[in-house]
Structures are given as structure tokens and as C-alpha cells.
N, C-alpha and C positions, 0 to 999 in steps of 0.2 A: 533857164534856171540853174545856180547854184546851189553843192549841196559839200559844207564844207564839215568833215569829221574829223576829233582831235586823236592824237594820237593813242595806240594802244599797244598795252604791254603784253606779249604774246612768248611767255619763259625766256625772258632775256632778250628779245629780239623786239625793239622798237618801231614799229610800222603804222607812219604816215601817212594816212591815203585821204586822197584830196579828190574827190568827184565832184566834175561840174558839169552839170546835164540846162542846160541853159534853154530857156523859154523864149518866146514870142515878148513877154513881160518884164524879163530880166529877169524877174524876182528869183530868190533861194528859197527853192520847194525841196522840200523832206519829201523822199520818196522808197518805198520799201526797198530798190532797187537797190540801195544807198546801203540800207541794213543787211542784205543780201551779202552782196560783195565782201562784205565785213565776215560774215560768217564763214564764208568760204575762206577767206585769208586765215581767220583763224583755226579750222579743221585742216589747212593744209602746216601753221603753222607746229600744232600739235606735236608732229612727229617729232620736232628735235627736242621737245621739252625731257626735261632729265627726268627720271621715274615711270614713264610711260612707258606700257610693256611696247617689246617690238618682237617682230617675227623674227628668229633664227631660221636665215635660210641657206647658211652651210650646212652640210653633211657630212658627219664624221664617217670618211668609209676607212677608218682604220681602225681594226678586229683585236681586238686582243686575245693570247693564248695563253691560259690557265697551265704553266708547266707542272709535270705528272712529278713527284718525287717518288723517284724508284728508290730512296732507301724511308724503312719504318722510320720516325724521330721516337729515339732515345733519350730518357730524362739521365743530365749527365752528373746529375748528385748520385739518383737511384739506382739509376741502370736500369731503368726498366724500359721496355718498349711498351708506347700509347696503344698501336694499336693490336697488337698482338696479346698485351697483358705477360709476357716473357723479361725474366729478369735475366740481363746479359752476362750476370757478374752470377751468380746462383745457378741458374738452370732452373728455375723454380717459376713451372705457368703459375700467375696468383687468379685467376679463374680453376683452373681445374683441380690444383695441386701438386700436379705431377712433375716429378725432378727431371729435365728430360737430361742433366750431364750424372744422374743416378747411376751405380754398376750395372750392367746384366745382372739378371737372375740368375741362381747358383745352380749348377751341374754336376752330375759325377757318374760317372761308369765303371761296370763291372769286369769283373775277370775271373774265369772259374778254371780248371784245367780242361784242357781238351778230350784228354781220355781219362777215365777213371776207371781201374781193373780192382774188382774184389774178387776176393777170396771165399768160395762160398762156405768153406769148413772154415774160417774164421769168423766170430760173429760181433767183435769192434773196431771198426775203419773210421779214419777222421781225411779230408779234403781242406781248403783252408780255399773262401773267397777274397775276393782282394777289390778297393773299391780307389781310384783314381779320381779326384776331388780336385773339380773347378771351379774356384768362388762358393765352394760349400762347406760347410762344417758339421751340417746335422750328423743325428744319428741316420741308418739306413735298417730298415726292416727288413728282411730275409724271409721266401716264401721260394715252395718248388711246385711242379706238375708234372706228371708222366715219370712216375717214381715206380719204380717196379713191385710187384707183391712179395713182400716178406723182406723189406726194405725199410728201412725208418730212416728218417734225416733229423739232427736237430740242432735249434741254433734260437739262440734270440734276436742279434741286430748288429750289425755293426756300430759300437759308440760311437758318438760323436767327438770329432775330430780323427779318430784311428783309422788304419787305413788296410784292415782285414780283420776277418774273425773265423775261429775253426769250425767248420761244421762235423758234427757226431755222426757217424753210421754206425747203424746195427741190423745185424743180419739173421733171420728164422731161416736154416737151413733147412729145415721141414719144408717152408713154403716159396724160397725162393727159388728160382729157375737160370740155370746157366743161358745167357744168351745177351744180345747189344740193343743200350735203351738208349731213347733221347732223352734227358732230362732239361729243362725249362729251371729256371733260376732269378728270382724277381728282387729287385731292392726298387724299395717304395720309401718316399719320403715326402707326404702331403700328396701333392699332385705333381711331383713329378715322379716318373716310373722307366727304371730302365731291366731289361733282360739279354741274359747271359745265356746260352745254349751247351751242355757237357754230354759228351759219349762215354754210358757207364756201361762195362762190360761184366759180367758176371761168370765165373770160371770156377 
């Protein structure tokens, strides 16, 4: 038997398959064998059809590396750095506030004399502090300890901007005592505090 199939269109690829299974009879018998064959051509033709997915079976083995940038980026209108929040052109964190190209904080130091000699049959002595000013301008407070009995000191402050002020002695010869004291000597200005040390003798 023959068994003759016309041709079929399999995504562009035309394939004519001609089976002849031939009998005792001669005759062309249809046989499932016939439709078989057929289907298999076509599932192998499949693959080349265009839009059918297919397997990828290369392997990318090349890695890529994420380069680190070692500098912050800088907005170059602003100035400012992303991630930092720091303005390069100001000094000015805009998170926190703080100026960081700001002065230092102000300072100043004192200076008293080293020895101080009274007189005890005289009862008005004046001394004169003297205050050394870095980045500062306030006024400076004046305060003493370890001031001998029958001893007064007096003084307001050193104004601001000046750069000493006289201090007042007076003396109760009644109560005061010939002999060498240490006296302590404070200028205060908010929270900063510096002290000066004088050797006052009494004669």
C-alpha cells in the first residue's frame, strides 16, 4: 500500500513527505503510521520557527565590579556634598548646623604681679591686672581667695575690650598680720575661667 501526504508548511520550511507502505493489494491505505511521522517532523521542525522560546545555554561567567568612589560627589552649582550634607564653599553641615571653617572659641589670660608687698602702717594699695585676649573681646569678671584677714580687695571687671583694670587695697592695721600669703585671682567670662596666682607679703 501507498500512502501519499501533501506537502506541509512547517515556519518556512516546506516539507514533502511521501510514504509508501505498500500491500499485498497494492492499494493506498491511510495508516496512523503515516500521521505519526508527520508529527514528529513537525515537533522536530519547531525549533527553528522564529518566536519559539529556546534555551540559553551559554553562560555569562564574566563578573562585573561595582567601582567603590573614594571621593563624596559634590553638587557643582551648590557645593554641597550628597552625602555628607557639608557645604564645601561655606563650611556650613546643613544637617546639624555647625560651621565647621567657624573661629575658635575666644580666650584670654591673666597676669597679676608676682610679689605684692604692703605696707601695713599704710591703709590704700592699688595692684593693676592685666588680661591678654585671644579672639575675645568680652568684659572679664574679677574675683580673689585666700586674701589675708584685715585685707579688702576691690574691683569690678575688666571692660570689654580693655586690657587691665586696677584693683583697690585696703588695709585694717588693727587686724592685719605681717607675714606671705598666696592669693588666687579668677577672671570669669560665662564658662570660660582662667586663674592667676600672686605672693602678697605683708610688712
Amino acid at each position: 500500500m501507498v500512502i501519499d501526504l501533501p506537502a506541509v508548511n512547517t515556519g518556512g520550511l516546506w516539507m514533502s513527505l511521501d510514504y509508501r507502505i505498500s500491500g499485498k493489494d497494492g492499494r493506498k491505505v491511510n495508516r496512523f503510521i503515516g500521521l505519526i511521522a508527520l508529527c514528529c517532523a513537525m515537533v522536530i521542525t519547531l525549533g527553528s520557527i522564529t518566536g519559539c522560546p529556546k534555551k540559553d545555554t551559554k553562560k555569562d561567567t564574566k563578573t562585573s565590579d561595582t567601582p567603590v568612589d573614594t571621593k563624596a560627589p559634590v553638587d557643582t552649582k551648590s557645593g554641597m556634598d550628597s552625602k555628607s550634607g557639608m557645604d564645601s564653599k561655606s563650611g556650613v553641615d546643613s544637617k546639624s548646623g555647625i560651621d565647621s571653617k567657624a573661629a575658635p572659641a575666644g580666650k584670654f589670660t591673666l597676669t597679676v604681679p608676682t610679689e605684692f608687698e604692703i605696707d601695713i602702717s599704710k591703709e590704700k594699695h592699688s595692684f593693676e591686672v592685666k588680661v591678654a585676649r585671644d579672639n575675645f573681646g568680652g568684659p572679664v569678671s574679677l574675683t580673689f581667695t585666700d586674701i589675708p584677714k584685715g585685707v579688702a580687695f576691690r574691683t569690678d571687671s575688666i571692660a570689654a575690650g580693655k586690657d587691665s583694670a586696677t584693683v583697690d587695697v585696703t588695709v585694717d592695721k588693727a587686724v592685719a598680720k605681717a607675714g606671705a600669703y598666696d592669693v588666687n585671682v579668677f577672671g570669669t567670662n560665662g564658662d570660660t575661667k582662667e586663674v592667676a596666682k600672686m605672693k602678697m607679703k605683708l610688712k
